[in-house]
N, C-alpha and C positions, 0 to 999 in steps of 0.2 A: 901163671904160666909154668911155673916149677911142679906146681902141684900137677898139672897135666900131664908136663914132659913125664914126672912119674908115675903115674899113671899106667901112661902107654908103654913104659920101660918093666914094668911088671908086670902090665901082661900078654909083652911080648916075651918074657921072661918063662910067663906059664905056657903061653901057648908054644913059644920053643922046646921046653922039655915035656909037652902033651903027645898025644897021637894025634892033631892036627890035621889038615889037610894040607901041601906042600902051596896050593892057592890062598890059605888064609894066609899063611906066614909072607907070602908075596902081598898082599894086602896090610896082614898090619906093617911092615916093612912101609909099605908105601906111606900110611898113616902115619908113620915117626917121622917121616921124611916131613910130612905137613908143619908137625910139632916143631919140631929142629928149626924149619921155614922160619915161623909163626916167634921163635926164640931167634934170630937171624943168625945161626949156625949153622951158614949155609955150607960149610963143607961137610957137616955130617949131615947135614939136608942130600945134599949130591947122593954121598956114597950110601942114602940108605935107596932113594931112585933106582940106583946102579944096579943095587942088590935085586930090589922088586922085578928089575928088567932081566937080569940073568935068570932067576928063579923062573921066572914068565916067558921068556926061552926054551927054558930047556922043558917046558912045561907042553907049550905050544908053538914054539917054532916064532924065530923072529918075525916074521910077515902074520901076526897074528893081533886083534885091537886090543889084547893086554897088554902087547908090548907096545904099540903106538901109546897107551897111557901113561907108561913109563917115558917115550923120548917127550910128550908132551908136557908132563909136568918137570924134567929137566929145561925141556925150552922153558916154558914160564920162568922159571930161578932163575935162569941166565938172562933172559929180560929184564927180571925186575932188578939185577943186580951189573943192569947194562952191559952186560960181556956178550953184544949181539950177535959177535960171528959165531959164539958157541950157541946162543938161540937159534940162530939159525940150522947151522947144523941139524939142531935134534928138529926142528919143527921142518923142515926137506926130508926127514928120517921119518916122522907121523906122515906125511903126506903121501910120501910113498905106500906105506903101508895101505895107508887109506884108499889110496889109486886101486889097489895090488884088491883088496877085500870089497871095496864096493864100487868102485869106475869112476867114472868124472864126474857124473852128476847124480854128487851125495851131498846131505847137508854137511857131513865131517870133511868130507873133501874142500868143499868150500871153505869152513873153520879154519883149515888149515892152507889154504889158498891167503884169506885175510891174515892171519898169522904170518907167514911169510911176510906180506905187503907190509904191514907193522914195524919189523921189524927192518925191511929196506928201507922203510922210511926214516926212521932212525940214523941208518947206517948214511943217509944221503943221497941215495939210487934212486932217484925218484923214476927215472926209467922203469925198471925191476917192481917197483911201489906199486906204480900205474899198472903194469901187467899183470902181476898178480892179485891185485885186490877188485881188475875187471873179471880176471876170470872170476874169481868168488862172487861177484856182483852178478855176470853171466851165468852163476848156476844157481844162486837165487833166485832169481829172476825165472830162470826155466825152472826151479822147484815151487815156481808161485808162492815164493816166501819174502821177496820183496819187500812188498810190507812191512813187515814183522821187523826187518832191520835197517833201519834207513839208515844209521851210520855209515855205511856199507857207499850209498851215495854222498855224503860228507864227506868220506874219507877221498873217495877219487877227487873229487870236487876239492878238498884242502892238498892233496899232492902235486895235484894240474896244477893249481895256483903259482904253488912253489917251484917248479919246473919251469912254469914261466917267467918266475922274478930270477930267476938262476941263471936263465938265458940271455935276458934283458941286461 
């Protein structure tokens, strides 16, 4: 892992002081961000996300699916290291975007519909749970991709559940 992180530390190194493109450097940025992950350094995991999202801003304008890349894999980190309201956040910040570039019934729209639901799951809304992970179910379903992800029915099916013994 050390040898990796150096790796990417060098040649983010060259491609920093290269003629570049201002989108690689947002790119390997994002890619250390992996490494850092992958070393669980997640605050220089965060702030290298941060970096790839401002670069990808000012590059294409926030409401653009570079930057929903960026709040996404922020959401993930925050998931994986349970800080769900900050998951949240970034993953209502992807969805929007996703709304804003491709409407309601997109496969990323939905991704990020279940992403939400995930994460209210988590936090104990099962309310919120249920709602959001029907719309994602809703727009698979009208993408005739059903199929393809049955978790998608397991998951409402394991939230109803708990909803109910919560009630009870």
């Amino acid at each position: 892992n050390q040898l990796l992180s150096f790796f990417f530390l060098k040649a983010f190194y060259k491609l920093s002081v290269s003629k570049s493109t201002v989108q690689e450097v947002a790119l390997l940025y994002n890619e250390l961000a992996c490494v850092y992950e992958s070393l669980k350094e997640n605050e220089k995991a965060i702030e290298c996300y941060l970096k790839a999202f401002e670069i990808r801003k000012a590059l294409h304008g926030e409401m653009h699916f570079a930057s929903a890349i960026s709040w996404y894999n922020l959401a993930g980190l925050y998931y994986i290291l349970k800080e769900y309201h900050q998951a949240l956040k970034y993953h209502q910040r992807t969805l929007n975007i996703y709304r804003h570039i491709h409407g309601e019934k997109h496969e990323e729209t939905a991704d990020s519909y279940h992403q939400i639901a995930r994460v209210y799951k988590e936090l104990k809304d099962n309310h919120k749970a249920i709602r959001y992970g029907q719309k994602a179910l809703d727009i698979y379903k009208f993408l005739s991709k059903a199929d393809n992800d049955i978790s998608f029915d397991k998951d409402i099916v394991l939230v109803k559940r708990s909803l109910v013994q919560s009630v009870v």
